[in-house]
N, C-alpha and C positions, 0 to 999 in steps of 0.2 A: 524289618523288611526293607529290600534295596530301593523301591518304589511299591509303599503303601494305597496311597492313592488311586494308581493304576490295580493294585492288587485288592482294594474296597472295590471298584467298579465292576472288577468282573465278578468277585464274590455276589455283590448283586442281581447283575446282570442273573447269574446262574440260577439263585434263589427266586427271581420273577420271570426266569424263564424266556429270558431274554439274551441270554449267550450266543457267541455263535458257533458252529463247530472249532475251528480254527481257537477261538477264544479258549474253549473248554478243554482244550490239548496245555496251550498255554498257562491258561491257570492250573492246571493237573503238575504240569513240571514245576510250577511256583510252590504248590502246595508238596509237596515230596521232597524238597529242598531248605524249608523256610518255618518250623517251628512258629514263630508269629504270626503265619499266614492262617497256619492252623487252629491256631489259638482266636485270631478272630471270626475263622469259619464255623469254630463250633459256638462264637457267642450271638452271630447272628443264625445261626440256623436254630439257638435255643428259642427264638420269637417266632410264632406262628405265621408261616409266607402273606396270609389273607391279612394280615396286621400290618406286615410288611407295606404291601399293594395299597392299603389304603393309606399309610401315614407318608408314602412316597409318592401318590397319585398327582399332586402337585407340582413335583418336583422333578423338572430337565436333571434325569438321571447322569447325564456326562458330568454335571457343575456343579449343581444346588445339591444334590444329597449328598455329595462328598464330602461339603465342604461342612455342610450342618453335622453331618455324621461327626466327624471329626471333631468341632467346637461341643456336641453333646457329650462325648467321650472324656473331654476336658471337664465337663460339668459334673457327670458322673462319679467320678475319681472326688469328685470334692461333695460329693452327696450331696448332692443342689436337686438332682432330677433324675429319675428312670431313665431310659433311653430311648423308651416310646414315647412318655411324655414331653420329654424333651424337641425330639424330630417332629412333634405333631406340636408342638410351639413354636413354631417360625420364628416369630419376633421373640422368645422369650428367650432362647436360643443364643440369637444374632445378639442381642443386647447382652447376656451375660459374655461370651466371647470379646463384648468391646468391639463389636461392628456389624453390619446390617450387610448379608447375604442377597443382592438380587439373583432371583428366578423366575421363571416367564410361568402364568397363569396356566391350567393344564386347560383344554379348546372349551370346554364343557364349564368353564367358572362361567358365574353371573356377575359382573359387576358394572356399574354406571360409568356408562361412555363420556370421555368428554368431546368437545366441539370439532377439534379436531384430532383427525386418525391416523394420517401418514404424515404431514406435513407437509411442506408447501411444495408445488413441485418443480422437478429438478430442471436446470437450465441443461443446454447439451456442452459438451467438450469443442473447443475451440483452437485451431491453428492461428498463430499470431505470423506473421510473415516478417525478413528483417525492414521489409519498406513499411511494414506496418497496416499491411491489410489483414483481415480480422478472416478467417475461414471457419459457420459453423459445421461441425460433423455429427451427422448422423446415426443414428446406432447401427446401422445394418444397411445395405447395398453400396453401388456405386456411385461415387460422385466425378460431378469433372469441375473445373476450376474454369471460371469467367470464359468458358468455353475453346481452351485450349487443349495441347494433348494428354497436359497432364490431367491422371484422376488419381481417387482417392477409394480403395474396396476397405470398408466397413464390415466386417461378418461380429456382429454382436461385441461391436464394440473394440476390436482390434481392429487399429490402422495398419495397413499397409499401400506405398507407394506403388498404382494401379501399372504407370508404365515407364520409360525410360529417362522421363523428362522429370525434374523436380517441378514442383509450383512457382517457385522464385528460387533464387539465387542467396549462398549466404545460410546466417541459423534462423532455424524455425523454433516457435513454443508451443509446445501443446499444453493446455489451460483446462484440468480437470476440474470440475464444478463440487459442490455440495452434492451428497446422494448418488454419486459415478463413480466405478474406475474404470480405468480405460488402459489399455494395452498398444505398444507401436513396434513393430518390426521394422527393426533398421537397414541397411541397404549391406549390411556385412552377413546379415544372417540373427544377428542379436533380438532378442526379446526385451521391452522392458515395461513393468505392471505397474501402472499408476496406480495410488491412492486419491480418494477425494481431496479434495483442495488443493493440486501439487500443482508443479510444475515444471515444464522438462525440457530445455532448450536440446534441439539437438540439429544436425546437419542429415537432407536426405542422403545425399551422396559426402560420406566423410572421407575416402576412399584409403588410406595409409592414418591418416589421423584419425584412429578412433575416440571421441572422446565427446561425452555429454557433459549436459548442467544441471542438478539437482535443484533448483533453484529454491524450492520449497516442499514440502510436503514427505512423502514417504515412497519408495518404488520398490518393486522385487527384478532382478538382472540376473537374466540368463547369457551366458555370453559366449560367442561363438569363438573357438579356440584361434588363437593367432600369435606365436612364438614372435615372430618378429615383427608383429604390431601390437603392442600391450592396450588394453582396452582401458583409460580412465575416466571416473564420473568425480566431476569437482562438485562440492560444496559450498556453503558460504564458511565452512569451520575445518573444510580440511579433504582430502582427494584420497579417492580408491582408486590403486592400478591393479587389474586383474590381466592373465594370459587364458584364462579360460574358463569359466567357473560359476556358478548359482548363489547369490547374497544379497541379501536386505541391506539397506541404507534410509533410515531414520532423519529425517531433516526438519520437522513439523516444530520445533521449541527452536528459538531465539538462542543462537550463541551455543548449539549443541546441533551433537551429530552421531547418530551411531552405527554403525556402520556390522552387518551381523553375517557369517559366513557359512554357508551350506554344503558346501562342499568346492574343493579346488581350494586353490590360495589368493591371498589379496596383501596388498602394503598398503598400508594406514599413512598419509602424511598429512601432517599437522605444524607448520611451522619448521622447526630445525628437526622435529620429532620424528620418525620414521619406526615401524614395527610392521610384522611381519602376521596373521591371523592362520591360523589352524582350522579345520572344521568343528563346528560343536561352539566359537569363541565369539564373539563380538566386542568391538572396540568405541569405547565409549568418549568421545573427544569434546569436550567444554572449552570455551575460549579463553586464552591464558593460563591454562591447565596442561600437565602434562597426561598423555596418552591412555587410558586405563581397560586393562582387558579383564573380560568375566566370560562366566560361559550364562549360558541361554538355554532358551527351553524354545525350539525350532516350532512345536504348535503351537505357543502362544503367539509368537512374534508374527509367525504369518498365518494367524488366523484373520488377519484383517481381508485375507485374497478369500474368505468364506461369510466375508459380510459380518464377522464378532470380533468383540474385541473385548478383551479382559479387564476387570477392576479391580487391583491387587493395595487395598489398603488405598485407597483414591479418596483425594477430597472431589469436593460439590464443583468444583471449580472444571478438574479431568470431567466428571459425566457432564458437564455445558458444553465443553469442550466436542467433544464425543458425540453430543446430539447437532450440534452446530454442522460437526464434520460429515454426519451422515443423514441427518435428517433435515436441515435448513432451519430447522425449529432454534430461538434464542432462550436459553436458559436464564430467567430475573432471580436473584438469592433476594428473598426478603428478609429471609432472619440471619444474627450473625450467626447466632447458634448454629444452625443447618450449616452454615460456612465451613464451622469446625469439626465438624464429623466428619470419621473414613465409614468409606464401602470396600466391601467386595462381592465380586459377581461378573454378569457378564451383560454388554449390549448386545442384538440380532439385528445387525437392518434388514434383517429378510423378513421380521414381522413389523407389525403397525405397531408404532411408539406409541399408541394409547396402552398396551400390555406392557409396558416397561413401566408408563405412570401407572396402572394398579398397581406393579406389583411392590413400586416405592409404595405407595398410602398402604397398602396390605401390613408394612411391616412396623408401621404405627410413629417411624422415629422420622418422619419428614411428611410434608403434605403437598405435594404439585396438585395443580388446579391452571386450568385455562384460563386466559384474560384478551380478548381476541385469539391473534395467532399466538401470542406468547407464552410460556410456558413459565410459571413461577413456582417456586418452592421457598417453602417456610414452615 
């Protein structure tokens, strides 16, 4: 199958009755085309749907039963476990696979809360000015600045420059918090999507010189076409020039950058290095490294603009990382053990991080526990 995994989810979806029209056309042309498609249609539809429903009940159908499905199919083959014993073994599952599956609790679990639920809460986004005054922003309305003409409109968290005057003179920084992203439309027409922690030097009025500063973090860049003004965002590890186009640029690790293209073209500079990126490819640039291109999987990369973010083989170190970045909460490793384990799965800052800590203790190979505000695992 060219894509299994998509072609497992609708298989499902269809069996729990949960397809959609659209869906059900799709997988009909998969299945008519694809011998394996078929071959796994008739080994789940050999299990009773009510069987199904229940051994799935728990499981964020898009993530968690894909991936279990798939590591039980491995088990299987090697007469370890049925396939319902298997999928209804969570942890037994994830551990014979050689790693631990997070998935989100289904609403209706009972499990003991700890102390805290969201984590601490969020500071607001902040304009730095080049003189160095400090502007906080609001999530939504207008603002005006020390009460002159310029203001600033907020609609949920997207800035745009209210009127013709800049605030000051020079580059500005906007200073995305733990727990935020925030968005800024620039004065060419440009879009660009903060991630939590970043940060974005840019100019209100750039007017021929288009060009930002990436300075940290992660952003998504819509960019408004301009043949004879190229649009670049520097790095600390290396600079995108684009003429018109939709791309991710990765800045969040020390001495890397990567930089991922959705459509339109972009040049990668890196030193004496120079390439060119396609759609579908992203470029991966380390310091004292030469250039290296791969392709990508465009909803992983920006599911971060949906509030998740994937765990692909991750140590303990990425989810501290990860909760730092979106929930404020500090991750303490007590064991080294825990240190050296991977995961896979996924975070949601759109739910309360006490359902990420079940669903760690759920799968028996780590134990988070509160200690004040902090979060520790061992």
């Amino acid at each position: 199958m060219e894509d299994n995994m998509y072609t497992r989810l609708l298989l499902v979806r269809r069996i729990l009755g949960q397809i959609t029209p659209e869906e059900s056309l799709e997988l009909d042309a998969i299945l008519e085309s694809d011998p394996d498609a078929r071959a796994l249609r008739d080994e789940l539809q050999s299990i009773p749907p009510e069987t199904l429903q229940e051994a799935f009940s728990s499981f964020d159908v898009h993530t968690g039963l894909l991936d279990v499905y798939d590591r039980e199919q491995d088990m299987r083959r090697r007469r370890r476990r049925t396939i319902i014993r298997s999928i209804l073994g969570t942890a037994a599952a994830a551990l014979i696979a050689g790693a631990v599956w997070l998935t989100w609790l289904s609403p209706n679990a009972s499990v003991e809360q700890g102390p805290l639920a969201t984590g601490n809460p969020a500071g607001s986004a902040t304009l730095v000015l080049e003189d160095g005054t400090t502007i906080s922003l609001a999530d939504t309305g207008l603002q005006k600045h020390n009460g002159s003409d310029a203001s600033f409109t907020n609609n949920n968290r997207v800035l745009q420059l209210g009127s013709d005057q800049a605030p000051g003179e020079g580059w500005t920084t906007l200073v995305v918090p733990a727990r935020l992203d925030y968005q800024v439309k620039l004065s060419d027409g440009s879009t660009v999507w903060l991630n939590s922690l970043s940060r974005l030097r840019f100019r209100f009025e750039n007017g021929k010189q288009r060009e930002v500063f990436l300075e940290a973090g992660e952003a998504y860049f819509k960019v408004t076409g301009d043949a004879q003004n190229p649009f670049t965002v520097h790095t600390p590890e290396g600079d995108v020039q684009v003429l018109g186009t939709e791309f991710n640029v990765n800045a969040y690790s020390e001495k890397q950058m990567v930089a991922s293209l959705i459509n339109g073209k972009v040049a990668i500079r890196h030193g004496v290095d120079r390439i060119e990126l396609n759609p579908g490819h992203q470029a991966l640039v380390n310091a004292g490294e030469t250039i290296v291109v791969e392709n990508f999987d465009p909803a992983r990369t920006l599911s971060w603009r949906e509030g998740v973010h994937f765990f692909d083989d991750a140590a303990i170190k990425e989810i501290s990382t990860m909760l730092d970045r979106w929930f404020n909460v500090e991750l303490v490793i007590d064991s080294p053990d825990v240190g050296r384990r991977r995961f896979f799965g996924r975070l949601d800052r759109n739910k309360p991080i006490q359902d990420f800590v079940n669903a760690m203790n759920l799968t028996g190979e780590v134990n988070f526990y509160w200690k004040g505000n902090k979060l520790h695992a061992k």
